[in-house]
ChimeraX commands (.cxc) that place a marker at each C-alpha (Angstrom):
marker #1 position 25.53,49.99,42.98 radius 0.5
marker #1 position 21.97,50.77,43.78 radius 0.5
marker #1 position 22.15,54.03,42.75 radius 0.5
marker #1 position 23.95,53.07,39.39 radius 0.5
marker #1 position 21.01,50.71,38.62 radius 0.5
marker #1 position 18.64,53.15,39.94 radius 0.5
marker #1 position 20.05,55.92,37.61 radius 0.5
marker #1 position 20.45,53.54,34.67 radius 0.5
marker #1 position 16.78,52.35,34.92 radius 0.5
marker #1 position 15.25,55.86,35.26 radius 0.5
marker #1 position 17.46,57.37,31.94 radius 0.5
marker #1 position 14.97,54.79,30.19 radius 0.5
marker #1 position 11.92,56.45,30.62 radius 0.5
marker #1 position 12.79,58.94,28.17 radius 0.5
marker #1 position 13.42,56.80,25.87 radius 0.5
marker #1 position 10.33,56.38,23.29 radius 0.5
marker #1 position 10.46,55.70,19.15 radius 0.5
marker #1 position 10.76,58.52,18.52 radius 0.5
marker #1 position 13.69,58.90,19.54 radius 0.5
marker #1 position 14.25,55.45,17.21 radius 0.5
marker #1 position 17.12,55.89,14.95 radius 0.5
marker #1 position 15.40,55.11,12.08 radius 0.5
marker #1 position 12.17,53.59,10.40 radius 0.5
marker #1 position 11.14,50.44,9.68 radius 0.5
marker #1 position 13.35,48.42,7.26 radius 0.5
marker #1 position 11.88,45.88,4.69 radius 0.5
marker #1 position 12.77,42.89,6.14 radius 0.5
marker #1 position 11.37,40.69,2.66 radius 0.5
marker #1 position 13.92,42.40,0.57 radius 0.5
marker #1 position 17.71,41.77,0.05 radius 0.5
marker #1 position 19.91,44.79,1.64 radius 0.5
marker #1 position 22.40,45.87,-0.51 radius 0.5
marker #1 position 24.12,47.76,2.24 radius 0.5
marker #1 position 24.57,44.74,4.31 radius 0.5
marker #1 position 22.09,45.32,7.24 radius 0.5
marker #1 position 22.05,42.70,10.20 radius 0.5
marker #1 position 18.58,42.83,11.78 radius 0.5
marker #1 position 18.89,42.53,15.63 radius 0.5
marker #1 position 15.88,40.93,17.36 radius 0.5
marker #1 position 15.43,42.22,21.20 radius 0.5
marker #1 position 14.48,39.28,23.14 radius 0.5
marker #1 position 10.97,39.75,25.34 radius 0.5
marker #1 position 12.21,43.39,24.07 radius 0.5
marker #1 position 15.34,45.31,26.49 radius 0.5
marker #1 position 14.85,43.25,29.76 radius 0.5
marker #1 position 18.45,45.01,30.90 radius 0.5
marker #1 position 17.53,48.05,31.62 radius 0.5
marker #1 position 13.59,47.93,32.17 radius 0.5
marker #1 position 11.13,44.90,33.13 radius 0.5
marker #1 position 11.05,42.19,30.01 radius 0.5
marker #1 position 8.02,42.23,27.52 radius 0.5
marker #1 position 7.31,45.95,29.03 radius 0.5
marker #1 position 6.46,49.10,27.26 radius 0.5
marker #1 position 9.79,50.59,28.62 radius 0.5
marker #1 position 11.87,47.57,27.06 radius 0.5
marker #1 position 9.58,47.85,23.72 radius 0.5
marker #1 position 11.14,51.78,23.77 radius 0.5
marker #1 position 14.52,50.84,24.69 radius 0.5
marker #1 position 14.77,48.40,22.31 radius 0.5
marker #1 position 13.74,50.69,19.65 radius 0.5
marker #1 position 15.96,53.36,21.03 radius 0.5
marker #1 position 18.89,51.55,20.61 radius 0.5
marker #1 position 18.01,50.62,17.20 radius 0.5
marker #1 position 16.30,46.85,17.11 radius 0.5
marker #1 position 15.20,45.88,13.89 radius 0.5
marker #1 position 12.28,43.34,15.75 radius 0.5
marker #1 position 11.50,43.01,19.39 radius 0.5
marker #1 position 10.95,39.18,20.38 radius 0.5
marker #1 position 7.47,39.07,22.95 radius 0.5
marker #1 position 5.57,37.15,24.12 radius 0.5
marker #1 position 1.91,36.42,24.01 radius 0.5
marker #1 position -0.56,35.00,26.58 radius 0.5
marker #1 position -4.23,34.81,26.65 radius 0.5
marker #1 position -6.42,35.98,29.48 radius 0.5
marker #1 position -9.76,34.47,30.74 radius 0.5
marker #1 position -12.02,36.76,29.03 radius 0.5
marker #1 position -10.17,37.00,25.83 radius 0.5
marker #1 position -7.52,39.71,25.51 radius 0.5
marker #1 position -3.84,39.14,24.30 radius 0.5
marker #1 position -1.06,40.07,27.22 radius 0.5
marker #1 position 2.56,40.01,26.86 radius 0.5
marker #1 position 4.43,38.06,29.11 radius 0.5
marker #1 position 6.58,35.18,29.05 radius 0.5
marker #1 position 5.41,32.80,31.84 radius 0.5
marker #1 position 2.02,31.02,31.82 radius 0.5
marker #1 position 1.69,32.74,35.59 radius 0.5
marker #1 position 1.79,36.45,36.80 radius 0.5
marker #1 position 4.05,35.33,39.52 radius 0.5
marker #1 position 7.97,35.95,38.73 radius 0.5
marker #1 position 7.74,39.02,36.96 radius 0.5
marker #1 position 4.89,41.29,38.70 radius 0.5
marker #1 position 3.65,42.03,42.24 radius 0.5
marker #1 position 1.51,39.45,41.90 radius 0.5
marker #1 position 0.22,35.89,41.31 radius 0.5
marker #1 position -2.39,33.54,39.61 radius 0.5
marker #1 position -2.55,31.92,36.34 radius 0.5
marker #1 position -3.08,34.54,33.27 radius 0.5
marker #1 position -5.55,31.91,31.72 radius 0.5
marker #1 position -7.74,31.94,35.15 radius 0.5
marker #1 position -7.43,35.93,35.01 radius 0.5
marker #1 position -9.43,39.03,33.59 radius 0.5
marker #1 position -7.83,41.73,32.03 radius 0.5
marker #1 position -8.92,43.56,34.60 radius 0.5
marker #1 position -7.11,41.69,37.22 radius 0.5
marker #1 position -4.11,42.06,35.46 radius 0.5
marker #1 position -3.97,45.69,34.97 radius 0.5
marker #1 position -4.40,45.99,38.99 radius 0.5
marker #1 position -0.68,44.26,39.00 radius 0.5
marker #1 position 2.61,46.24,38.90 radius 0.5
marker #1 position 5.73,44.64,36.65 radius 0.5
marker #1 position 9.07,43.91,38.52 radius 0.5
marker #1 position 12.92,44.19,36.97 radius 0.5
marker #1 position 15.31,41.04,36.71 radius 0.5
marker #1 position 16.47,42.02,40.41 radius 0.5
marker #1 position 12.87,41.77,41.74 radius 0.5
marker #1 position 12.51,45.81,42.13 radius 0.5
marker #1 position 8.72,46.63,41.69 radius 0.5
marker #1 position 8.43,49.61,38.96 radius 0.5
marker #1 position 5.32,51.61,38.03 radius 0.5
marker #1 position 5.10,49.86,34.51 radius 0.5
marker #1 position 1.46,47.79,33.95 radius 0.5
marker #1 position 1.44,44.32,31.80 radius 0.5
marker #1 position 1.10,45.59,28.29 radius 0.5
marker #1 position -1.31,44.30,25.94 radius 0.5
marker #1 position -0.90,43.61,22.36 radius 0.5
marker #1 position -2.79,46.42,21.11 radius 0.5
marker #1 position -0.52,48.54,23.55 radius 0.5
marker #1 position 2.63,47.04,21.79 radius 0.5
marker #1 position 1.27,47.27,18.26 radius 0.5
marker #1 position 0.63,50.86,18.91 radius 0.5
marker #1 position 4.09,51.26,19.98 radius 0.5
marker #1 position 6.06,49.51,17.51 radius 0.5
marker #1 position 4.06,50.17,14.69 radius 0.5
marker #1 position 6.57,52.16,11.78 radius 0.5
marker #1 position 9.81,50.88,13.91 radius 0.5
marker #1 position 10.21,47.59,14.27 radius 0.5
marker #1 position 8.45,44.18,13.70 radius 0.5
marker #1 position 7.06,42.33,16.41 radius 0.5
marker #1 position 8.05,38.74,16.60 radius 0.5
marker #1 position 5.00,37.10,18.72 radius 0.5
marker #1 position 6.73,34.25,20.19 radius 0.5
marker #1 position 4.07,31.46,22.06 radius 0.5
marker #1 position 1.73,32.19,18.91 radius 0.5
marker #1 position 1.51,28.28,18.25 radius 0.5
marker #1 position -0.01,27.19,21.85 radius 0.5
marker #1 position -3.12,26.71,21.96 radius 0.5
marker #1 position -5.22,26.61,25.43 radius 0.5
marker #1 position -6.94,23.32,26.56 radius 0.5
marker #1 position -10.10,23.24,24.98 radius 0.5
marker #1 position -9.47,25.54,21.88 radius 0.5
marker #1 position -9.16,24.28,18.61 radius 0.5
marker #1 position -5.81,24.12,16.52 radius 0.5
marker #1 position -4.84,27.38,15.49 radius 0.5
marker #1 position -6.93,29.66,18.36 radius 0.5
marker #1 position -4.56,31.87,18.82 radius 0.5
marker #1 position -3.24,32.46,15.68 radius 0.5
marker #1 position -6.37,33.12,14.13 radius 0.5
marker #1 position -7.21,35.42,17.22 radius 0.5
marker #1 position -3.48,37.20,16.87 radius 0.5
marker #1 position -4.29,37.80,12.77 radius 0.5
marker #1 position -7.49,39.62,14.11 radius 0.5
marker #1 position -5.83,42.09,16.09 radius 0.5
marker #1 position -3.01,42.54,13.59 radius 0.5
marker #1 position -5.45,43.29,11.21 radius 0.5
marker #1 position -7.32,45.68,13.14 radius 0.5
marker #1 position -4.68,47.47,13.47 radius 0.5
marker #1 position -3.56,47.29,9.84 radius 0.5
marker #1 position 0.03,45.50,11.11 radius 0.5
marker #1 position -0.14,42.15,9.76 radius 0.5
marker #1 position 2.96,43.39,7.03 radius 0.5
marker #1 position 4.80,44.01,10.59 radius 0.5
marker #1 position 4.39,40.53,12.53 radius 0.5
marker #1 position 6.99,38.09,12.39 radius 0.5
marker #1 position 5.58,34.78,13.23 radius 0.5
marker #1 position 8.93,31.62,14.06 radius 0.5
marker #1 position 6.91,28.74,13.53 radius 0.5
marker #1 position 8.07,24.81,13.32 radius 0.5
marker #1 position 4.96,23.78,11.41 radius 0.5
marker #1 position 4.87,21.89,8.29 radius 0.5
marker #1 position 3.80,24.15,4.80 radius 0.5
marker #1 position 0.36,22.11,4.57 radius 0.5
marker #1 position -0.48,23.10,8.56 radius 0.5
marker #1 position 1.06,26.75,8.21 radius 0.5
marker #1 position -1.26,27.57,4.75 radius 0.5
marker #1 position -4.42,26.00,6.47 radius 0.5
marker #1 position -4.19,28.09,9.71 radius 0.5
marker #1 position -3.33,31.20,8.16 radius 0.5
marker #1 position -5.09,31.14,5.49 radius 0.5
marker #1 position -4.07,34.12,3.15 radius 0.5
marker #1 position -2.42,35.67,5.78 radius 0.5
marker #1 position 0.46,33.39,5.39 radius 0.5
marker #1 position 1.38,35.63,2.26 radius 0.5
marker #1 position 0.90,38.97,4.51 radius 0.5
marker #1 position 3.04,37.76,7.63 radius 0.5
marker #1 position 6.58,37.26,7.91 radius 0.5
marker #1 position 6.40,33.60,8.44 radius 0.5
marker #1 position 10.01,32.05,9.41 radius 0.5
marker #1 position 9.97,28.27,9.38 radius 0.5
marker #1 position 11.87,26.81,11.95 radius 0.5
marker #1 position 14.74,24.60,10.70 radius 0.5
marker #1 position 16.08,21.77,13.45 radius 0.5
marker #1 position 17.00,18.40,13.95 radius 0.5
marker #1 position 13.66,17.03,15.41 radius 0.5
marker #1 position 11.65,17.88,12.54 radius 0.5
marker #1 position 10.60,14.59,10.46 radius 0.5
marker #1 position 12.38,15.10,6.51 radius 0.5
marker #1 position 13.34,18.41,7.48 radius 0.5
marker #1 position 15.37,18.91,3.80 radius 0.5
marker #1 position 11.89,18.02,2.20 radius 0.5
marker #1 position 10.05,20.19,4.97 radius 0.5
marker #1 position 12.62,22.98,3.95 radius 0.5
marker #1 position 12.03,22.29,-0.08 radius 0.5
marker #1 position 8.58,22.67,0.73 radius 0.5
marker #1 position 8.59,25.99,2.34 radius 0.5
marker #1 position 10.80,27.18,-0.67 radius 0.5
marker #1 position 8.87,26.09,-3.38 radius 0.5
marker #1 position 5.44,26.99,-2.35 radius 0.5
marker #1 position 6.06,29.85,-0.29 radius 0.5
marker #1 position 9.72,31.19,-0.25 radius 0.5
marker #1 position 10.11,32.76,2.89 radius 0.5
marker #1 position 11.65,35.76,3.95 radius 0.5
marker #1 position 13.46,34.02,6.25 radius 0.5
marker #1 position 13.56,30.53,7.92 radius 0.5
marker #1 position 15.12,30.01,11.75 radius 0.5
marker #1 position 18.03,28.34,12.49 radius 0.5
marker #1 position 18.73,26.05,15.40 radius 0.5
marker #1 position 22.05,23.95,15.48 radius 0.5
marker #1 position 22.99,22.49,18.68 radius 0.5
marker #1 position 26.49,21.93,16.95 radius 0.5
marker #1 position 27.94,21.83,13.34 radius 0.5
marker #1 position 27.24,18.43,12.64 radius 0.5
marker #1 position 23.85,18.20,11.69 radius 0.5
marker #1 position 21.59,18.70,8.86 radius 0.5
marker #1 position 20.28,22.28,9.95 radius 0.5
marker #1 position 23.46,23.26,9.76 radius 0.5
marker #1 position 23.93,21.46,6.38 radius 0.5
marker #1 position 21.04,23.50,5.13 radius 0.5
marker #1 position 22.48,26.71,5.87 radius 0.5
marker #1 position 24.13,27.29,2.35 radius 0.5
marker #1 position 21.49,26.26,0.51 radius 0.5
marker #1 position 18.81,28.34,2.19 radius 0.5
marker #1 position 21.30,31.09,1.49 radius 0.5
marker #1 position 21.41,30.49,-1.92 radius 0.5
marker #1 position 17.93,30.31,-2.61 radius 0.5
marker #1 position 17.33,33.85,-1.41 radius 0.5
marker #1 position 15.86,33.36,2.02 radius 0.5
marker #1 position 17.66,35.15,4.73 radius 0.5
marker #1 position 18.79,33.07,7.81 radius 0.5
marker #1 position 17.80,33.98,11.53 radius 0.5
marker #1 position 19.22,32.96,14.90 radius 0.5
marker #1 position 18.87,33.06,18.16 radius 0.5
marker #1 position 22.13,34.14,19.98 radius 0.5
marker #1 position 19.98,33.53,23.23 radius 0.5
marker #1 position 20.75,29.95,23.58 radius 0.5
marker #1 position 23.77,27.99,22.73 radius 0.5
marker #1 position 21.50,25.33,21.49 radius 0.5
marker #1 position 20.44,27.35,18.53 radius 0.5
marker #1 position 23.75,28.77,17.71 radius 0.5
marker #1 position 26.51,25.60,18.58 radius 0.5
marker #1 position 27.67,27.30,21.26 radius 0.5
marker #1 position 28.54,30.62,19.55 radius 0.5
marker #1 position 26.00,32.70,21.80 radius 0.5
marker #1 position 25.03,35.27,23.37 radius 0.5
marker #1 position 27.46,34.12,26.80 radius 0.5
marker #1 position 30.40,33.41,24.53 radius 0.5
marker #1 position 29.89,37.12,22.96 radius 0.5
marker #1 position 29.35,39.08,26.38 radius 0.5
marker #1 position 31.97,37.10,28.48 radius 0.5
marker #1 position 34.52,35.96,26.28 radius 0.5
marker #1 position 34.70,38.10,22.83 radius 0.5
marker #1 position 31.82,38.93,20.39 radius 0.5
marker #1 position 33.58,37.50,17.66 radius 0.5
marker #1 position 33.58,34.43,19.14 radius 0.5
marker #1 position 29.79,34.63,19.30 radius 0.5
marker #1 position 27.94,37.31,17.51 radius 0.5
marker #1 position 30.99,37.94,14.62 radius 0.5
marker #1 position 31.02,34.13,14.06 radius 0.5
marker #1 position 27.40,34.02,12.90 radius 0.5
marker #1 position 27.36,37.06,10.89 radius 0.5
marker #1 position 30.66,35.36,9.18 radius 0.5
marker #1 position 27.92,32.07,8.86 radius 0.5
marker #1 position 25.64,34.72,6.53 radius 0.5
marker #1 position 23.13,34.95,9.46 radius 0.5
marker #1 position 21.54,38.51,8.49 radius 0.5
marker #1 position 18.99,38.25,11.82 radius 0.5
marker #1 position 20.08,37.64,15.18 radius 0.5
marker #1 position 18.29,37.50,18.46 radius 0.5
marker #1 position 20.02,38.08,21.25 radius 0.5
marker #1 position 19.40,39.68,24.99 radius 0.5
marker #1 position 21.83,42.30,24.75 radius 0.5
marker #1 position 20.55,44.14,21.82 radius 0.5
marker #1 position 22.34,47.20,22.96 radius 0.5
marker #1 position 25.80,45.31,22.56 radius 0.5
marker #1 position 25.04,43.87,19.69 radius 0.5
marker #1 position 24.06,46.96,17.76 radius 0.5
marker #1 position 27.21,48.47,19.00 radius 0.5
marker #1 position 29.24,45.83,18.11 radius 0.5
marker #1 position 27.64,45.64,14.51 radius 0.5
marker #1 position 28.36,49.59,14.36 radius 0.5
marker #1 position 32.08,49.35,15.00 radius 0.5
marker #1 position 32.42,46.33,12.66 radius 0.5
marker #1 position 31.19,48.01,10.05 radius 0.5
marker #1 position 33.33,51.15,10.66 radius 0.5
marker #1 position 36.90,48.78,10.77 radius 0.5
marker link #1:1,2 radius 0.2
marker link #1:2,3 radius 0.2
marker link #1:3,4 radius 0.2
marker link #1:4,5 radius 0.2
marker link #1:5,6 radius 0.2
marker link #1:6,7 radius 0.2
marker link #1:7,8 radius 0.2
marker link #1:8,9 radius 0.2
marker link #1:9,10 radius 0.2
marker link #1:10,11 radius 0.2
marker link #1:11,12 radius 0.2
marker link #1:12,13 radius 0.2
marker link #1:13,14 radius 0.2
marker link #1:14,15 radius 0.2
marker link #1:15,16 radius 0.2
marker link #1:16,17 radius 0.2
marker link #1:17,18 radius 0.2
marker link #1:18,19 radius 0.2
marker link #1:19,20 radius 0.2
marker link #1:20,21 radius 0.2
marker link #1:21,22 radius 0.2
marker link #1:22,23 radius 0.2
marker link #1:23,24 radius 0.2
marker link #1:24,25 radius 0.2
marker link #1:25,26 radius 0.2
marker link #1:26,27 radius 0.2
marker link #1:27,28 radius 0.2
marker link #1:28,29 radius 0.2
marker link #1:29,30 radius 0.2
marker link #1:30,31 radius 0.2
marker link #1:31,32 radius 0.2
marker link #1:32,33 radius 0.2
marker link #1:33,34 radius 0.2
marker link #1:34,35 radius 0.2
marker link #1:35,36 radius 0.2
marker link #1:36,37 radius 0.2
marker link #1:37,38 radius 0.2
marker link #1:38,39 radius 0.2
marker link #1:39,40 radius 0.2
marker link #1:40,41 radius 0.2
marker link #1:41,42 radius 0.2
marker link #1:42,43 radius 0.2
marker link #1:43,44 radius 0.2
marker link #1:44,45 radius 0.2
marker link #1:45,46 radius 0.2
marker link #1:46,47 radius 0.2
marker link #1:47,48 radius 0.2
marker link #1:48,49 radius 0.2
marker link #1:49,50 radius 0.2
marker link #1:50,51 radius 0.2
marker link #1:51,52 radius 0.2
marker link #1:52,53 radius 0.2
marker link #1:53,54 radius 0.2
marker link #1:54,55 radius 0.2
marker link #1:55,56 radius 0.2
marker link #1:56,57 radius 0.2
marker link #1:57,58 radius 0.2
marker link #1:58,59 radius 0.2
marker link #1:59,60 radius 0.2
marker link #1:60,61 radius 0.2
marker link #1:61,62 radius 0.2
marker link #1:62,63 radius 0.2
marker link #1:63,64 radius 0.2
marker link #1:64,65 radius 0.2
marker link #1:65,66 radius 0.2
marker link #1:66,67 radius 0.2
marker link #1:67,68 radius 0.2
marker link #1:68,69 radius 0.2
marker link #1:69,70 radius 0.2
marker link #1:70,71 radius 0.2
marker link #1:71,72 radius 0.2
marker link #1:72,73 radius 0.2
marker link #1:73,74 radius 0.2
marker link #1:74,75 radius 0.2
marker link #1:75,76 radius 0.2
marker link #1:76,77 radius 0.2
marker link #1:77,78 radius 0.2
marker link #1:78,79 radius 0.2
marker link #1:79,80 radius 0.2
marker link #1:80,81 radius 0.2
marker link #1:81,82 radius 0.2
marker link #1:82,83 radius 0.2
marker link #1:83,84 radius 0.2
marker link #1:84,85 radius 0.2
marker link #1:85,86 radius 0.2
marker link #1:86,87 radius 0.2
marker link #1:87,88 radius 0.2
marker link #1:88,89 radius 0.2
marker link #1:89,90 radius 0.2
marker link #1:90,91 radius 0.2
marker link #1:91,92 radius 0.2
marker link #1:92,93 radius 0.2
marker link #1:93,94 radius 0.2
marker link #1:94,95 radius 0.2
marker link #1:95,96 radius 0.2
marker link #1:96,97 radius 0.2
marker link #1:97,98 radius 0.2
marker link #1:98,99 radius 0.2
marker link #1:99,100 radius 0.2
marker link #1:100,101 radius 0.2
marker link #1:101,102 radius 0.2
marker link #1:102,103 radius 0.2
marker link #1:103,104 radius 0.2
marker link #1:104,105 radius 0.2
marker link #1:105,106 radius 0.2
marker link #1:106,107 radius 0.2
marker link #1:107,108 radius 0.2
marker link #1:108,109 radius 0.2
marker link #1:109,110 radius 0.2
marker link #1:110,111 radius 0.2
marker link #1:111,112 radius 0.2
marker link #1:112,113 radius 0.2
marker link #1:113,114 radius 0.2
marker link #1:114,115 radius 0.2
marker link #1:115,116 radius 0.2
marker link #1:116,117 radius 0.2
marker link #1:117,118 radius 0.2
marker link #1:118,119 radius 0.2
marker link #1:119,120 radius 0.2
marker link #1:120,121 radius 0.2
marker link #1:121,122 radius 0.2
marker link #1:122,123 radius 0.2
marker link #1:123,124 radius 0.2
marker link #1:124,125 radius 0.2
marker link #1:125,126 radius 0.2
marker link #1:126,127 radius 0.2
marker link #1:127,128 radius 0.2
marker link #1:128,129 radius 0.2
marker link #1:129,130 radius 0.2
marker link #1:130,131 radius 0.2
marker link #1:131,132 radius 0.2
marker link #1:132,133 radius 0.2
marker link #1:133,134 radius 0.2
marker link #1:134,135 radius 0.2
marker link #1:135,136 radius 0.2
marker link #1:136,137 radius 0.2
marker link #1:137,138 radius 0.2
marker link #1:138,139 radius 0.2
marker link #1:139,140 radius 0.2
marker link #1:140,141 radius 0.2
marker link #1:141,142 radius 0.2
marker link #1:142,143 radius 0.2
marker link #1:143,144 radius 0.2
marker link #1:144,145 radius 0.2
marker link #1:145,146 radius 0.2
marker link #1:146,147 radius 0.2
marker link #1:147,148 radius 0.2
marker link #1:148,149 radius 0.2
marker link #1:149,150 radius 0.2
marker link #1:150,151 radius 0.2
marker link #1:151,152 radius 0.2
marker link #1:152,153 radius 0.2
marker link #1:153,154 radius 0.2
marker link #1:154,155 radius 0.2
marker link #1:155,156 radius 0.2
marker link #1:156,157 radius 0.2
marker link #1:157,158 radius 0.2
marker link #1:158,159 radius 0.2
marker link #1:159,160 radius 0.2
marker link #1:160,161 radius 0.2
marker link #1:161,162 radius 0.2
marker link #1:162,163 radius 0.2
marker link #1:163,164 radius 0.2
marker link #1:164,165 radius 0.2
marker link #1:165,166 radius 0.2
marker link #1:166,167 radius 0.2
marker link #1:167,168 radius 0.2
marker link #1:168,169 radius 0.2
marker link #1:169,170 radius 0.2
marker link #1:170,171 radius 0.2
marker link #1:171,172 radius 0.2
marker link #1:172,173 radius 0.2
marker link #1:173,174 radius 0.2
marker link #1:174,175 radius 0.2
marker link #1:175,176 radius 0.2
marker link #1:176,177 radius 0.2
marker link #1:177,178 radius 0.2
marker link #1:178,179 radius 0.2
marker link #1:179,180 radius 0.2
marker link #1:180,181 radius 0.2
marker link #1:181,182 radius 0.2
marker link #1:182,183 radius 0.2
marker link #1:183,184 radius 0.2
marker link #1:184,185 radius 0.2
marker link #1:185,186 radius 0.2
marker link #1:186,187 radius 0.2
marker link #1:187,188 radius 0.2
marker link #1:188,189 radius 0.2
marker link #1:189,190 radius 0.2
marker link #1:190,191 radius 0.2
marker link #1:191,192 radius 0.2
marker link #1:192,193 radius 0.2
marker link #1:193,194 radius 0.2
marker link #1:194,195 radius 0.2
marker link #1:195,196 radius 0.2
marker link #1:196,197 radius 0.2
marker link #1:197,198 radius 0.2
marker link #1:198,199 radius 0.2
marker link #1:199,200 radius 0.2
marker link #1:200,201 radius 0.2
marker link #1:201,202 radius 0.2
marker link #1:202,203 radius 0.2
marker link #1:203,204 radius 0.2
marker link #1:204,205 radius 0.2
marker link #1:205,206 radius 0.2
marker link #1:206,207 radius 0.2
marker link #1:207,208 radius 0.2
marker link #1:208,209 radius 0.2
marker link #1:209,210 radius 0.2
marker link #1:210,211 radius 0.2
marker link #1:211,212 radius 0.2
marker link #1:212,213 radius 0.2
marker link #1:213,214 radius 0.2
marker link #1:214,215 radius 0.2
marker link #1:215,216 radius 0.2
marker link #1:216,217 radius 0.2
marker link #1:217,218 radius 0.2
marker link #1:218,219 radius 0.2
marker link #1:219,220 radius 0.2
marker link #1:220,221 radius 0.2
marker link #1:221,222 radius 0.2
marker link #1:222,223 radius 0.2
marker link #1:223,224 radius 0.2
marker link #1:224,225 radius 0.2
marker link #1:225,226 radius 0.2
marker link #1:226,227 radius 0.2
marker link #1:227,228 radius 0.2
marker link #1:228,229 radius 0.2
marker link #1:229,230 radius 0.2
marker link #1:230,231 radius 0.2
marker link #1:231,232 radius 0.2
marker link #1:232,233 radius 0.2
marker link #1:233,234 radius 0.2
marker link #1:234,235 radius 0.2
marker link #1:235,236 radius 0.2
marker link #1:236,237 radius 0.2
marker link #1:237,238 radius 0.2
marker link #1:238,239 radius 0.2
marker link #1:239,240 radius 0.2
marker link #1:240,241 radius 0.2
marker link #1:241,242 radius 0.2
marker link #1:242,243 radius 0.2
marker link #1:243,244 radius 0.2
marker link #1:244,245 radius 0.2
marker link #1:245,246 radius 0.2
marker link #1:246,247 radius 0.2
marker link #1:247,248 radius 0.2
marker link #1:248,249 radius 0.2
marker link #1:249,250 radius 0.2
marker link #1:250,251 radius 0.2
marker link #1:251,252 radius 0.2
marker link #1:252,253 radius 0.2
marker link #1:253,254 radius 0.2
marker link #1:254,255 radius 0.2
marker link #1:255,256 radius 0.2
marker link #1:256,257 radius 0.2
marker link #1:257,258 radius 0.2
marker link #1:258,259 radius 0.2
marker link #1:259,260 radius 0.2
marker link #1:260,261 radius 0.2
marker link #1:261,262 radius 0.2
marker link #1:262,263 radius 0.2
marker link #1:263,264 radius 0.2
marker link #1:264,265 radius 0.2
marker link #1:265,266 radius 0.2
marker link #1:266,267 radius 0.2
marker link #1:267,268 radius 0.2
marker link #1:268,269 radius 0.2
marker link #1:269,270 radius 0.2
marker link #1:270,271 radius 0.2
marker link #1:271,272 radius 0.2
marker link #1:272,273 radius 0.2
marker link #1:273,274 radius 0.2
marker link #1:274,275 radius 0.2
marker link #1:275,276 radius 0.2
marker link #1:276,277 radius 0.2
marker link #1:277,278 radius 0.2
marker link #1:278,279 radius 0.2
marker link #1:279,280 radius 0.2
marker link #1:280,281 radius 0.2
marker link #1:281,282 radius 0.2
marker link #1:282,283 radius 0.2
marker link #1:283,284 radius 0.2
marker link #1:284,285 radius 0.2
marker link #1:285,286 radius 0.2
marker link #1:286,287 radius 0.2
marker link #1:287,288 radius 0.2
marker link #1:288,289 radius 0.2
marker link #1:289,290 radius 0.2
marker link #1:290,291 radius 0.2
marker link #1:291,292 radius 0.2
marker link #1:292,293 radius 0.2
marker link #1:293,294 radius 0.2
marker link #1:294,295 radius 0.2
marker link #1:295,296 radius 0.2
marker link #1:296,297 radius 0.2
marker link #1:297,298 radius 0.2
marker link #1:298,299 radius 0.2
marker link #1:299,300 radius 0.2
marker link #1:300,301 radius 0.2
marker link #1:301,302 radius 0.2
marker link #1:302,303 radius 0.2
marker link #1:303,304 radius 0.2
view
């Protein structure tokens, strides 16, 4: 079994974009052909450490329309991508990213699922930027935390910088559950640059004035569903953001988001119970931790 892992993990390394099977699609505009956009979450964690280069050029390899990372913010400034607020359960070492240099962090080696340390450093976001950029939009999940003693909006701002240094801000997604008013004042202009996805749940005050809103003054490319089961108003809304144009996204990563219909219920029962049930819903992006599976899946569908 060891070996099988072993060999399985290794076969990875040669995979890099461009090897990608094919170039960025426009995620803004209707697809005629009827594309599902797969979303790798923290990238391909299967077969290479999560929110690693490797998993960035797995994920690609296999054909992921967005890769799902995370961001975190170091002492002296810079933009990491991990998950966890600490180094500990997914490198060789420990400490607090927000009470670390850069430095520090570079001296640290990643480690897979099982705990196996691997040669791979903690990317940064410039490194994934650089990687992705022409092949897939990068979904920068933890954007809306701010650290104690920054004011609202920090790290967005900050995150906008470096997207637009590197001329990338048409290739962020950014899954936010912030009212229009808040979303247009942090952003700014950017807002209309961006692929901003409102979230749409339960918890949020008015939510079918929240989601008018959005539609009216900004019309977004997509918003993001979360449905913890079929009766309640997100899922209500689902039609009618369909309607207007908007795409609908989900993550298959949590059967809170998806009433059950998951990513569990499409590996160990049957994908149609999961992953075919929300593209039968109209759900034209899905996250999901197996985006391998899912692309495969997707693939035969579409040839029955």
């Amino acid at each position: 079994m060891k070996r099988l892992l072993a060999s399985l993990f290794l076969t990875t390394v040669l995979m890099t974009p461009s090897s990608a099977q094919g170039q960025l699609r426009n995620l803004r505009e209707p697809q005629a052909d009827g594309h599902i956009f797969v979303a790798a979450h923290r990238a391909d964690w299967i077969y290479a450490p999560e929110n690693s280069i490797q998993g960035l050029r797995n994920a690609i390899f296999f054909g992921a329309d967005l890769i799902e990372t995370d961001v975190r913010r170091t002492r002296d400034g810079h933009y990491i991508m991990m998950h966890d607020a600490t180094v500990d359960r997914t490198t060789n070492g420990s400490g607090t990213i927000a009470e670390m240099t850069l430095d520090e962090i570079r001296q640290l080696r990643l480690k897979t699922n099982w705990g196996q340390s691997t040669p791979f450093m903690v990317p940064t976001l410039d490194d994934f930027i650089i990687e992705a950029k022409g092949h897939a939009y990068l979904y920068l999940d933890k954007a809306g935390i701010d650290l104690p003693g920054n004011s609202e909006g920090t790290t967005v701002r900050e995150l906008l910088d470096i997207l637009r240094r590197h001329d990338a801000l048409q290739e962020a997604v950014f899954v936010l559950n912030w009212p229009y008013e808040k979303a247009r004042r942090i952003f700014g202009t950017a807002l209309d640059s961006v692929v901003y996805c409102p979230v749409i749940e339960d918890r949020i005050p008015n939510l079918t004035d929240y989601v008018e809103t959005f539609l009216r003054e900004l019309h977004p490319a997509a918003f993001q569903f979360r449905m913890e089961s079929l009766d309640t108003e997100s899922y209500r809304l689902l039609p009618h953001v369909l309607a207007s144009g908007s795409r609908a996204f989900v993550a298959s990563t949590w059967p809170r988001h998806t009433a059950g219909h998951d990513d569990e219920a499409s590996i160990f029962r049957s994908p149609a119970e999961g992953w075919g049930w929300l593209v039968g819903q109209g759900f034209t992006i899905i996250e999901t931790n197996y985006p391998k599976d899912l692309i495969q899946f997707l693939r035969n569908r579409s040839a029955e």
